[in-house]
N, C-alpha and C positions, 0 to 999 in steps of 0.2 A: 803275200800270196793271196788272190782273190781270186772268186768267181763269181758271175753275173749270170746265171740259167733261165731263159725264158723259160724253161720248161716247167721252172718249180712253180708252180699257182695254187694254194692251199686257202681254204677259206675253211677256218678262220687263220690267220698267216701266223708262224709259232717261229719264234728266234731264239736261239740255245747257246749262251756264253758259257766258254772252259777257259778259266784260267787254270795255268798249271807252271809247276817249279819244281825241279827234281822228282818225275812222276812218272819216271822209266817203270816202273815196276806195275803200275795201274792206269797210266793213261791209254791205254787200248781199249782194254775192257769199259774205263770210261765212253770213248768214243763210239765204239760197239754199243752200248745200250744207248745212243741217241740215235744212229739210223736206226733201228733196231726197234723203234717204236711204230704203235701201231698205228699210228696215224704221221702222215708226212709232214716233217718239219720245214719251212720257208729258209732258216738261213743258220748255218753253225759256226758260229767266231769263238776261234782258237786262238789264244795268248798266252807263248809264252814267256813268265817274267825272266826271264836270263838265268836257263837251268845250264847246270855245269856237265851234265850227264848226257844220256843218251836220247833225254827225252827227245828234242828236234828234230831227228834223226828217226826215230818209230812214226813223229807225227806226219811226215812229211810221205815217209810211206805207204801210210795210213790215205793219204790226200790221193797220193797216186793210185794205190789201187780200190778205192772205195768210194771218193768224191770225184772225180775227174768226168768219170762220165755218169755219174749220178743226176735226177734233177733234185738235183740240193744245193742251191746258195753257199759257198763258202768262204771263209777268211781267216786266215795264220798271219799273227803279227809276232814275231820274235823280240824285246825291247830291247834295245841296248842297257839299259842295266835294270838290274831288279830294284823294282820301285813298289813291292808292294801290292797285295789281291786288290786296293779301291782302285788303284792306277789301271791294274790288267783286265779290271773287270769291265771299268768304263772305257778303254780302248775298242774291248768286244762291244759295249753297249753302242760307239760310235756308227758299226755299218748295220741298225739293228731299226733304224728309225723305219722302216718301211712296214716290222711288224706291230701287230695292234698286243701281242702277250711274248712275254720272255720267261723264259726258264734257265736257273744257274742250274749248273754241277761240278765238283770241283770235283780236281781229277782222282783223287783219291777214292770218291764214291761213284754208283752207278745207281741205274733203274733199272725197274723192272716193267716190262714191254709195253705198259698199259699205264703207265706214270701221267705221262700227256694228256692223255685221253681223259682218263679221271678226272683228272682236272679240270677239263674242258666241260666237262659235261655239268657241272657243278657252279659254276663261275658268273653266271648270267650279271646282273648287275656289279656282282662285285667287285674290287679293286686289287682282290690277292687272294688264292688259294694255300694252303698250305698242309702238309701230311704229317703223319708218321713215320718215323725209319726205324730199322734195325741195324746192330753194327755188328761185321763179322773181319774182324782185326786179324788185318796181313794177311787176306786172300790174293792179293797182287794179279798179274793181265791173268793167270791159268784157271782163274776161277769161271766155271761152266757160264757161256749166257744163258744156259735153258733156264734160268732163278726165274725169270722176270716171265715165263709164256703160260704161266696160269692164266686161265679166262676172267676177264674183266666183269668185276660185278659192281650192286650197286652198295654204296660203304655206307655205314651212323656217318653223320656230317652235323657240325656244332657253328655256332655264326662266332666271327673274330672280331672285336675289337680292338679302338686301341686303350681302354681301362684294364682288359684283360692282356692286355702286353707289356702293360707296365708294372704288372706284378713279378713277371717271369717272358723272358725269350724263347719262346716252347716253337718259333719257326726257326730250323737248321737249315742254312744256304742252300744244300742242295735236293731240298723239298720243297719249295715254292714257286710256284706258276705266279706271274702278275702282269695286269693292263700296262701297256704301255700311257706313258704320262710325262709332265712336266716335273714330276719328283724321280724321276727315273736317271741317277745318277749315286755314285760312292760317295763319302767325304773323305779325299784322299787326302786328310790331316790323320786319319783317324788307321792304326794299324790292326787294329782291335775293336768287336762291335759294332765295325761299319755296317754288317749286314742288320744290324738291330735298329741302330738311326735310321736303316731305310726304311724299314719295316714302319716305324713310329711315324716316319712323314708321310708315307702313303696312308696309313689308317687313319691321321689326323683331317684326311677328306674322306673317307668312307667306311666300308666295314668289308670285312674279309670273311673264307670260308674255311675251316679245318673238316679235312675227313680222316678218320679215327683208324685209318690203316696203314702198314707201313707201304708205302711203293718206292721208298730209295733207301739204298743199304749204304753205309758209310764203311770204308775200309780202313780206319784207325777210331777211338773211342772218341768224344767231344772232349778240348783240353786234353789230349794226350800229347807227350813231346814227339816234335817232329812235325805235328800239323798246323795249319792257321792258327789256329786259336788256344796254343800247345801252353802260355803264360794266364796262370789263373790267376795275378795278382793283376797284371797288365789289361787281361778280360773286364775284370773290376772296372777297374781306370776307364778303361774304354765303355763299358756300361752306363757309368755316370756322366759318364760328357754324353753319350746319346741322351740320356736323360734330362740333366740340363740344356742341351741343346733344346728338348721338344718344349720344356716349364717355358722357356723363352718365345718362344712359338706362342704358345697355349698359356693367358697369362692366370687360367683359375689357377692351373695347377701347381703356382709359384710356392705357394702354400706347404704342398704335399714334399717339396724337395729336401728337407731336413729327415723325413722317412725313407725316404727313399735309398740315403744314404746309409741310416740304419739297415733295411733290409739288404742292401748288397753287402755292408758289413757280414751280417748275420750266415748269408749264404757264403761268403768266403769262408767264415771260421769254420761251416758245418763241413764245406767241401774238403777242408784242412785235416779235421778231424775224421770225416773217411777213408783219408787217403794213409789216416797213421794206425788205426785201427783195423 
């Protein structure tokens, strides 16, 4: 299910993927805080990876009375089997070539009204924005939109590297704004950390922008069961293939990859030890 809206003309033009799977409970409220921003989005690509639930069914409602005659760009691809957030994401990335910036959210989490904007405003040369969030676990669709209609100010904002990303993945999926590019794709090998390989191949050509406040709330904790990224042994795993993936890439840092592996050891054990204490 598509649409094609002359009407939509946004400069600068902003494309917004949701992938979602089994998301009855929060993919509204998702959808809601993207029109719902203060500035007009060019195109919204919704994928769902083959939820068994009611999801489909809300989204599809959602299209009828909210997109249909809206000027907003849209697209719903249901996949015939679940293959995965790199697969779902890059399906939405596919009708998305027309924008110059994309923004994820996955459907568990939302924004708050001035998300875009922020980021927009902040972004100039750079290759990738990224925020703050807060998590407020198992607010599901009833949770108020009014969260997100504080007035838009201006935030501390720090410059991103990618030296400073290889310490730690401090950008969460659905806090980053990025230039559309040639590294603008998942590694759909990867079921875990995909979002961090991307992150690592875009900043291997430039530098990025952090502003020091939260504008998207996640509705489950990072590594909690149930979400993407719900296996913290598996997250590991998937960290160090992005990692060696970039040593490969970038041949100084061939060197550093024996530490690296020490440091994600050291964060699993610490994560370990949190979780028993």
């Amino acid at each position: 299910m598509s649409s094609k809206n002359p009407m939509a003309q946004n400069s600068p033009s902003v494309g917004v993927v949701v992938p979602l799977y089994n998301s009855e409970s929060s993919i509204l409220r998702a959808l809601h805080s993207v029109i719902n921003q203060t500035i007009a989005i060019n195109h919204l690509a919704i994928v769902d990876d083959r939820s068994t639930d009611s999801s489909v069914e809300l989204v599809i409602e959602f299209i009828d009375k909210y997109l249909v005659n809206c000027p907003i760009n849209y697209t719903f691809v249901s996949l015939l089997c679940n293959s995965g957030p790199s697969v779902a994401r890059n399906i939405g990335l596919l009708s998305l070539d027309e924008c110059e910036y994309i923004a994820f959210l996955d459907a568990d989490d939302f924004w708050l009204t001035h998300k875009l904007e922020s980021c927009l405003d902040v972004i100039e040369d750079s290759l990738l924005v990224g925020h703050m969030y807060e998590v407020r676990f198992g607010t599901g669709n009833k949770e108020a939109l009014s969260d997100g209609l504080s007035q838009r100010k201006i935030y501390n904002k720090r410059s991103v590297s990618l030296y400073s990303l290889l310490i730690r993945n401090f950008l969460q999926t659905s806090s980053v704004l990025v230039r559309n590019g040639r590294d603008m794709f998942f590694d759909e090998k990867m079921r875990f950390c995909e979002d961090y390989d991307l992150w690592l191949r875009i900043l291997g050509n430039g530098r990025g922008v952090y502003l020091e406040h939260p504008l998207t709330i996640l509705g489950r904790p990072q590594l909690s069961p149930g979400g993407l990224s719900g296996d913290n042994t598996q997250m590991r795993i998937g960290e160090l293939k992005a990692l060696y993936s970039m040593v490969r890439r970038v041949y100084w840092l061939r060197p550093f990859f024996p530490f690296f592996i020490l440091w994600s050891l050291i964060k699993s054990i610490r994560t370990l030890v949190l979780k028993i204490f």
